[in-house]
N, CA, C and O atoms as CSV, one atom per row, in Angstrom:
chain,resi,resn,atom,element,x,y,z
A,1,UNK,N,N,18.907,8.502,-1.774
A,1,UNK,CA,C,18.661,8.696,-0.367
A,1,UNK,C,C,19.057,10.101,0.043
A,1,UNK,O,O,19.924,10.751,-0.541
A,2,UNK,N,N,18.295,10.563,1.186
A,2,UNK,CA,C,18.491,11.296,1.501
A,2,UNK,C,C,19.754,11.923,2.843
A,2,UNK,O,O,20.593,11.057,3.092
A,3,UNK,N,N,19.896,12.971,3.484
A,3,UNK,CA,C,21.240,12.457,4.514
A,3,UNK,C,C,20.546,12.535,5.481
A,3,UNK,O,O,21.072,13.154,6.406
A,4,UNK,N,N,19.063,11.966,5.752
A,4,UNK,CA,C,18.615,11.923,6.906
A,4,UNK,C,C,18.361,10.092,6.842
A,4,UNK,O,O,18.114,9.394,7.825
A,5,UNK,N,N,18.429,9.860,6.160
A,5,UNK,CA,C,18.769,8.048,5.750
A,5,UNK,C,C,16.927,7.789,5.013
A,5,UNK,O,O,16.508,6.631,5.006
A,6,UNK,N,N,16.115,8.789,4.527
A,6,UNK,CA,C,15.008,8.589,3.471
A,6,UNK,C,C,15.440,8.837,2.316
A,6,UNK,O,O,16.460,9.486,2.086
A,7,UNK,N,N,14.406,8.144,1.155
A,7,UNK,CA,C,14.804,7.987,0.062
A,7,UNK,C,C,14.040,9.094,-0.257
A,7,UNK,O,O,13.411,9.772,0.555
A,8,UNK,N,N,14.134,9.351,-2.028
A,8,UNK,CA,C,13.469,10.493,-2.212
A,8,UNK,C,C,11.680,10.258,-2.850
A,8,UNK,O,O,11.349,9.485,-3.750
A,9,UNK,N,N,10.904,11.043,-2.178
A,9,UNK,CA,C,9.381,11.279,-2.698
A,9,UNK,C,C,9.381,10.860,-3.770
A,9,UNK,O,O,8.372,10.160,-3.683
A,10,UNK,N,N,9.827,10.685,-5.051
A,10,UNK,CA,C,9.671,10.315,-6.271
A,10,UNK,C,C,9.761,8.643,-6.188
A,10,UNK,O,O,9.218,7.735,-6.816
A,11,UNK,N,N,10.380,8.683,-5.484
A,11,UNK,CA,C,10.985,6.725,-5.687
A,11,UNK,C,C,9.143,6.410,-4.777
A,11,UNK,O,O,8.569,5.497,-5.371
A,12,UNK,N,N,8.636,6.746,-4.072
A,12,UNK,CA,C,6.970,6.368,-3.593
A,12,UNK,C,C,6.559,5.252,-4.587
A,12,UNK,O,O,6.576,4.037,-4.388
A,13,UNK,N,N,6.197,5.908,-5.669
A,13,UNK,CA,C,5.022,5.074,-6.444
A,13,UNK,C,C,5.662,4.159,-6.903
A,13,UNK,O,O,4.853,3.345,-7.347
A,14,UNK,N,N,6.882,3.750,-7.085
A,14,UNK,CA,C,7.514,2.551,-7.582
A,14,UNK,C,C,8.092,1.400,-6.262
A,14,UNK,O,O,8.733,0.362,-6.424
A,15,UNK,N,N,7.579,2.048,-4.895
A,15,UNK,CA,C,7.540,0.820,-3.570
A,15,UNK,C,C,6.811,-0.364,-3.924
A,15,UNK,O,O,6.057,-0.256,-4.891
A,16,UNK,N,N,6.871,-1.336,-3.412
A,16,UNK,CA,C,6.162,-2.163,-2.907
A,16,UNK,C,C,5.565,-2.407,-1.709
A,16,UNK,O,O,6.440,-2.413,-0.843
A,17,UNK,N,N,4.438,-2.621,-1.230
A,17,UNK,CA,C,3.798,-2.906,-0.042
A,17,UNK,C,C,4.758,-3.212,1.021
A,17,UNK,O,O,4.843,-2.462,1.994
A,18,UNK,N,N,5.282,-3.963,0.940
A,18,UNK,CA,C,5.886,-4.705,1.928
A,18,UNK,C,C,7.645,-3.505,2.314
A,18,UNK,O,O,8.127,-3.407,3.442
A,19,UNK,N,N,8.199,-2.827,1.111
A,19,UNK,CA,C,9.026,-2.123,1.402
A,19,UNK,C,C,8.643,-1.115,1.796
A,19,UNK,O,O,9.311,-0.568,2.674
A,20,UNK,N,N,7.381,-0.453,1.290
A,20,UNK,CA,C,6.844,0.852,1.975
A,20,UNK,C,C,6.250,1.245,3.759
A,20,UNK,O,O,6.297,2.252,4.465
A,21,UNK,N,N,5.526,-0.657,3.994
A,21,UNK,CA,C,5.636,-1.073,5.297
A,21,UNK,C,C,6.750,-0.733,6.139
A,21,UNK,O,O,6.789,-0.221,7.258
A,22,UNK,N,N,7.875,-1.230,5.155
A,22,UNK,CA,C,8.884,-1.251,6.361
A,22,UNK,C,C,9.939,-0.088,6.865
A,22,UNK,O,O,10.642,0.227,7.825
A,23,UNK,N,N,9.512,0.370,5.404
A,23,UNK,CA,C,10.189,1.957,5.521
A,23,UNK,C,C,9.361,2.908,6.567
A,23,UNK,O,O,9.980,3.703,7.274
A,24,UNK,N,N,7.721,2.776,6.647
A,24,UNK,CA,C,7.141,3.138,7.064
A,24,UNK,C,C,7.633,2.943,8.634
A,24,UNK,O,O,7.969,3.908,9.319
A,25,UNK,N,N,7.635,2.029,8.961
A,25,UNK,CA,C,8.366,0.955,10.296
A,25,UNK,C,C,9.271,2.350,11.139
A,25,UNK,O,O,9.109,3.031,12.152
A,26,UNK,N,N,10.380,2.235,9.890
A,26,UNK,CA,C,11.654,2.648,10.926
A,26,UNK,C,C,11.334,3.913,10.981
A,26,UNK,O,O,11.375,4.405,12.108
A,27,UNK,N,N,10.845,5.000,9.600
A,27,UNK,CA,C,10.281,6.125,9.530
A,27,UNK,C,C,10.045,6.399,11.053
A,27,UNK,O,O,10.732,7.241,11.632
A,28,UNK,N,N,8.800,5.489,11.884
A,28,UNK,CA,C,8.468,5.640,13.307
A,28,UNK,C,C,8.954,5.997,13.815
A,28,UNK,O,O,9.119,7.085,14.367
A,29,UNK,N,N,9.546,4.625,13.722
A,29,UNK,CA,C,10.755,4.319,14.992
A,29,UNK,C,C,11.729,5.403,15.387
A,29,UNK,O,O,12.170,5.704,16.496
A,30,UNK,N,N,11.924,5.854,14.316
A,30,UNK,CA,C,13.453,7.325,14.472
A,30,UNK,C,C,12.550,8.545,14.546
A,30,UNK,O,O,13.103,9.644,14.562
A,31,UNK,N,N,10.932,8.465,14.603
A,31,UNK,CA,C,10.370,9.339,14.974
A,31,UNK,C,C,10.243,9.139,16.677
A,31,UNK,O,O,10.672,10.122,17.282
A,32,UNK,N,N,9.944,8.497,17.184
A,32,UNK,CA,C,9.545,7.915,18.477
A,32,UNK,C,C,10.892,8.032,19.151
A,32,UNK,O,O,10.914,8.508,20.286
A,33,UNK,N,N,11.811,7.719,18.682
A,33,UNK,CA,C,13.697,6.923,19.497
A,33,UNK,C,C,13.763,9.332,19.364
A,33,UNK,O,O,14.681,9.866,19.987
A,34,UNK,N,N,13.135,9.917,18.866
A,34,UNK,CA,C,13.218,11.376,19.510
A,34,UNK,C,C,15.341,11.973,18.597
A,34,UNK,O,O,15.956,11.534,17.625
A,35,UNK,N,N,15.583,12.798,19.367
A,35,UNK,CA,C,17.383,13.013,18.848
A,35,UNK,C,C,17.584,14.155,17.618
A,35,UNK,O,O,18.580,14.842,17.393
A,36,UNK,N,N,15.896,14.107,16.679
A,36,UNK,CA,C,16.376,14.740,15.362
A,36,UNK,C,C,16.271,15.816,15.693
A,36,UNK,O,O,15.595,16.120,16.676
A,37,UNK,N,N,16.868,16.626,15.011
A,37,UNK,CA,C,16.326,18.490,14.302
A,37,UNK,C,C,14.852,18.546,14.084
A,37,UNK,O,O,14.175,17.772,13.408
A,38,UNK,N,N,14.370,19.846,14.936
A,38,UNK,CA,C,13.025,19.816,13.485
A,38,UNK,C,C,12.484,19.891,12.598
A,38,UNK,O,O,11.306,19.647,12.337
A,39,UNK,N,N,13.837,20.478,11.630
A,39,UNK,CA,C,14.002,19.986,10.317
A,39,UNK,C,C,13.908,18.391,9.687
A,39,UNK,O,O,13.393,17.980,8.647
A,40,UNK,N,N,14.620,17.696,10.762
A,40,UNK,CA,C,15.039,16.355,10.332
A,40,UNK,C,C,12.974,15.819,10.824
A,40,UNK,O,O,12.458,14.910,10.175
A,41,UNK,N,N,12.478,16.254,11.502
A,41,UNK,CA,C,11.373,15.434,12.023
A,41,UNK,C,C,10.432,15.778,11.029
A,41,UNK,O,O,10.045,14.743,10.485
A,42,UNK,N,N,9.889,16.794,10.551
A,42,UNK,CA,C,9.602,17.004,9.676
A,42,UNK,C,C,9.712,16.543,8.585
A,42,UNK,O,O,8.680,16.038,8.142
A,43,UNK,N,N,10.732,16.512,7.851
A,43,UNK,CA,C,10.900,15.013,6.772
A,43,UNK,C,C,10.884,13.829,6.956
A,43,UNK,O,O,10.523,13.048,6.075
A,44,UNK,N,N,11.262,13.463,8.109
A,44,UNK,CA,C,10.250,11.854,8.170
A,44,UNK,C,C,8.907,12.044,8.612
A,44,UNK,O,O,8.198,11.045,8.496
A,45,UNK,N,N,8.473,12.873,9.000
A,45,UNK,CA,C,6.839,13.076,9.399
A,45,UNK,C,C,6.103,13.012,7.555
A,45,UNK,O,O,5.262,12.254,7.071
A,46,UNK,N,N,6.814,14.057,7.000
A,46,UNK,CA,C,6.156,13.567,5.601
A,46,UNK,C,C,6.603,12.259,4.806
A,46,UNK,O,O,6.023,11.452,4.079
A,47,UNK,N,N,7.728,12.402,5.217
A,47,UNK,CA,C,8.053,11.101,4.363
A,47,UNK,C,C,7.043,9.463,4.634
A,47,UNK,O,O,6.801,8.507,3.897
A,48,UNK,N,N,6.701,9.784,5.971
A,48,UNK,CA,C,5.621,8.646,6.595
A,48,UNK,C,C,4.577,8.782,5.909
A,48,UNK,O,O,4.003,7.872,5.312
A,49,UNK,N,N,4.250,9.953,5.947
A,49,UNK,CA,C,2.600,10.377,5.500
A,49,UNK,C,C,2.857,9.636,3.731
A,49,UNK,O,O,2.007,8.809,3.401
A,50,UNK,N,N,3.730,9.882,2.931
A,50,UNK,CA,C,3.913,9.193,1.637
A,50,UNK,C,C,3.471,7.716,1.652
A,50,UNK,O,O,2.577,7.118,1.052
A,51,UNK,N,N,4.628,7.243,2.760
A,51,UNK,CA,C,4.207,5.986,2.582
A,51,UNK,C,C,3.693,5.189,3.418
A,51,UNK,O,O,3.656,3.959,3.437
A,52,UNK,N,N,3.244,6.063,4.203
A,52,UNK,CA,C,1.029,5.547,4.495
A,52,UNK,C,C,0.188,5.606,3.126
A,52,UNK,O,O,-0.740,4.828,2.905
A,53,UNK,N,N,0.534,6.437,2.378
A,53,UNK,CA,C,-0.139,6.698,1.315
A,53,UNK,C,C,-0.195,5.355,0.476
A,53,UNK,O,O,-1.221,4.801,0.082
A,54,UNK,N,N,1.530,4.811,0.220
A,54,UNK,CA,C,1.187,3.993,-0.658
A,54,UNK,C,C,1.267,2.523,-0.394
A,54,UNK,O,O,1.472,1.627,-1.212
A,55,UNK,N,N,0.973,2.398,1.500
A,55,UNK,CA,C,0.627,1.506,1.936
A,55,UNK,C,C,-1.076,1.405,1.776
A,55,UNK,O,O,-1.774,0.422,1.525
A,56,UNK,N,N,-1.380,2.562,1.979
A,56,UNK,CA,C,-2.897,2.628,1.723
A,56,UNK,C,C,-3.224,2.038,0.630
A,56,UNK,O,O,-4.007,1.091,0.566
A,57,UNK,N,N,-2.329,2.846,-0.830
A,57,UNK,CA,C,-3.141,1.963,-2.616
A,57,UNK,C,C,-2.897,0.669,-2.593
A,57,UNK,O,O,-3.668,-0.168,-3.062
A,58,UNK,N,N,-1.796,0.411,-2.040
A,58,UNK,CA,C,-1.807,-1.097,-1.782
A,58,UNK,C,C,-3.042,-1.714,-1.532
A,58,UNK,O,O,-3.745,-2.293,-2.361
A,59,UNK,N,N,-3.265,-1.550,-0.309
A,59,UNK,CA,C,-4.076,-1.924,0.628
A,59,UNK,C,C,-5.362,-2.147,-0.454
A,59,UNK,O,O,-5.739,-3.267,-0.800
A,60,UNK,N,N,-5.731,-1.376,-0.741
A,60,UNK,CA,C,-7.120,-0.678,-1.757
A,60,UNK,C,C,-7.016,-1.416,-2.888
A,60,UNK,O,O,-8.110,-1.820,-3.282
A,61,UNK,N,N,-6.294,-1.663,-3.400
A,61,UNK,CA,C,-6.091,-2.472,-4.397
A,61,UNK,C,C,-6.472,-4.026,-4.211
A,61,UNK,O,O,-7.168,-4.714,-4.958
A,62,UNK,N,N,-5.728,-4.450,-2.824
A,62,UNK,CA,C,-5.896,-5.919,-2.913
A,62,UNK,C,C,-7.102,-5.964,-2.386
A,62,UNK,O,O,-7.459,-7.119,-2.154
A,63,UNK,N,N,-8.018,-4.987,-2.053
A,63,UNK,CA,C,-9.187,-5.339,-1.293
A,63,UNK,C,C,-10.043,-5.351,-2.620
A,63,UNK,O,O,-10.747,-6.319,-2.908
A,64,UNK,N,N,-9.952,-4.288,-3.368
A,64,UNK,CA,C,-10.908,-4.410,-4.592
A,64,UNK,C,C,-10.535,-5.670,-5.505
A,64,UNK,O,O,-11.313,-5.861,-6.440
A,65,UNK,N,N,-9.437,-6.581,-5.376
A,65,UNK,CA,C,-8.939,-7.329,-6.101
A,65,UNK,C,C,-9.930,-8.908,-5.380
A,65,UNK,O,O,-10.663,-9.478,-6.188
A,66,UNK,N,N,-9.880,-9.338,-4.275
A,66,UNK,CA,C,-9.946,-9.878,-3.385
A,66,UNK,C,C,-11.707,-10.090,-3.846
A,66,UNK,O,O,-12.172,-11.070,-4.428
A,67,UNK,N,N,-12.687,-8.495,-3.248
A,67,UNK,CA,C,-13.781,-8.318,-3.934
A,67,UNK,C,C,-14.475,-9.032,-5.412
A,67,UNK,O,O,-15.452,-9.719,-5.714
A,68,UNK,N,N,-13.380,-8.435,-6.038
A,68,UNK,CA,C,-13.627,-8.869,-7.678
A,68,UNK,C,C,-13.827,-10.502,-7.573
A,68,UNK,O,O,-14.760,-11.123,-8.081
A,69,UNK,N,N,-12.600,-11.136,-6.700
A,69,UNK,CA,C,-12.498,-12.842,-7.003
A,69,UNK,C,C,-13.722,-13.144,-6.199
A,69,UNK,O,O,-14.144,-14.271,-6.458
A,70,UNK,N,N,-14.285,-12.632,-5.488
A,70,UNK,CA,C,-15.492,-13.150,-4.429
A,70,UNK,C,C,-16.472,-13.125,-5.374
A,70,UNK,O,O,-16.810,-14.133,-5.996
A,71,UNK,N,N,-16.830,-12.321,-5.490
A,71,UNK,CA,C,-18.253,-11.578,-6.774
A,71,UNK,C,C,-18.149,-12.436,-8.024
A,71,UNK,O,O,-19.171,-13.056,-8.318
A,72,UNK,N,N,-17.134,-12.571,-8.774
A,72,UNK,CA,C,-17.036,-12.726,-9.733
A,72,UNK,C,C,-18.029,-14.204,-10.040
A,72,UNK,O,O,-19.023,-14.254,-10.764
A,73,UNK,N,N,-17.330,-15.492,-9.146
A,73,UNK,CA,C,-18.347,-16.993,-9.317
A,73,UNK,C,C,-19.726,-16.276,-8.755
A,73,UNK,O,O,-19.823,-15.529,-9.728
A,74,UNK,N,N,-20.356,-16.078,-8.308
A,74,UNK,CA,C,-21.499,-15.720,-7.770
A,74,UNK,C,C,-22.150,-14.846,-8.960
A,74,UNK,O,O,-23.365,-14.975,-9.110
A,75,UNK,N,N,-21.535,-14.068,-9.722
A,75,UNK,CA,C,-22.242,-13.247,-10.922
A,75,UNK,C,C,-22.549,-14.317,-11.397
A,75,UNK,O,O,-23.726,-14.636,-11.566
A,76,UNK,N,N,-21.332,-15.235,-11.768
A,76,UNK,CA,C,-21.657,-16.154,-13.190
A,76,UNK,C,C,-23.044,-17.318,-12.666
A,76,UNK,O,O,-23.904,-17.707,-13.457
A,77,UNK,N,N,-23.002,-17.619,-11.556
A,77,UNK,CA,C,-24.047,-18.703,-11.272
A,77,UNK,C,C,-25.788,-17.528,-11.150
A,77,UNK,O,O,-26.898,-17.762,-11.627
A,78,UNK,N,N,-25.336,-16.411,-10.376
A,78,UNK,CA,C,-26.901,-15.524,-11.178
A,78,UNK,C,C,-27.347,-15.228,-11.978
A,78,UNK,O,O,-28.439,-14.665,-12.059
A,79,UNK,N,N,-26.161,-15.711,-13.346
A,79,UNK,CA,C,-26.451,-15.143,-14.734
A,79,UNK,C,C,-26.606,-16.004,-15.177
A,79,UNK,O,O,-27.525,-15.892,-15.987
A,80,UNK,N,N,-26.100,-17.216,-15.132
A,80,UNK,CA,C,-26.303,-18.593,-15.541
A,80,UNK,C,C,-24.822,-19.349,-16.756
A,80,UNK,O,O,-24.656,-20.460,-17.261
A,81,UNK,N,N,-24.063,-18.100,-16.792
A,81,UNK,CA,C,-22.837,-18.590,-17.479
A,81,UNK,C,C,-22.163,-19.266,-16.427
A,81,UNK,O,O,-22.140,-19.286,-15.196
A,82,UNK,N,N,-21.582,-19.852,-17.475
A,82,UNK,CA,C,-20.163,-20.745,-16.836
A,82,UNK,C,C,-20.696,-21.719,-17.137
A,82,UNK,O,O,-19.886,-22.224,-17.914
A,83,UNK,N,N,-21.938,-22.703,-17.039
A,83,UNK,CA,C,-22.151,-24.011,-17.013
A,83,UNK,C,C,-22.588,-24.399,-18.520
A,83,UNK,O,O,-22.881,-23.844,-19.579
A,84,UNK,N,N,-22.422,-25.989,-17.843
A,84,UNK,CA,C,-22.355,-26.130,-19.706
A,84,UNK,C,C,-23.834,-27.070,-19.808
A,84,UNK,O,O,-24.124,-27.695,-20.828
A,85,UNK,N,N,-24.635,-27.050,-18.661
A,85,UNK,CA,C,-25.912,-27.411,-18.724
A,85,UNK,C,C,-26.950,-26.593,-19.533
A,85,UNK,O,O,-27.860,-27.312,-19.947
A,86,UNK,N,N,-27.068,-25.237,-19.885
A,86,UNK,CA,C,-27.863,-24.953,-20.353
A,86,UNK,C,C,-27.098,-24.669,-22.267
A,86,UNK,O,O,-27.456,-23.832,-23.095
A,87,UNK,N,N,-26.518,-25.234,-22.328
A,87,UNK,CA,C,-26.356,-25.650,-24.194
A,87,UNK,C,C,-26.606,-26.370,-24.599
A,87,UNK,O,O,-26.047,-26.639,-25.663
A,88,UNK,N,N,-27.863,-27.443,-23.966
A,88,UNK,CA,C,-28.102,-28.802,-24.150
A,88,UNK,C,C,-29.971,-28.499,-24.800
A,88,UNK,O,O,-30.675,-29.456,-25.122
């Protein structure tokens, strides 16, 4: 951590959605609640922008994931796999 109470840019890609959310959260919040340096605003201004970032791959991920499970039965019944009617 940092002594503005962020962790460091490197620790990003090893968040989870839900911690990067929430880091994202207070990130705001102590942007908005006003008080810092503009030194200090500045590093949570990027530090947000990070993890928007890896709220975003998140995001992108479960949508292409989500995609894949939709598509996927619908390939197999246009292609005709999966069933065990046509080995007869």
């Amino acid at each position: 951590m940092t002594d503005d109470g962020t962790t460091t840019a490197g620790a990003a890609g090893t968040l989870g959605y839900e911690q990067a959310r929430d880091e994202l959260i207070e990130v705001v919040r102590r942007l908005e609640a006003g008080g810092t340096t503009l030194e200090e605003s500045l590093a949570l201004w990027e530090r947000g922008e990070e993890l928007a970032k890896v709220c975003r791959h998140w995001l992108e991920g479960a949508r292409a994931r989500l995609d894949a499970a939709l598509a996927g039965p619908a390939d197999l019944q246009e292609s005709g796999g999966g069933t065990t009617a046509d080995n007869g």
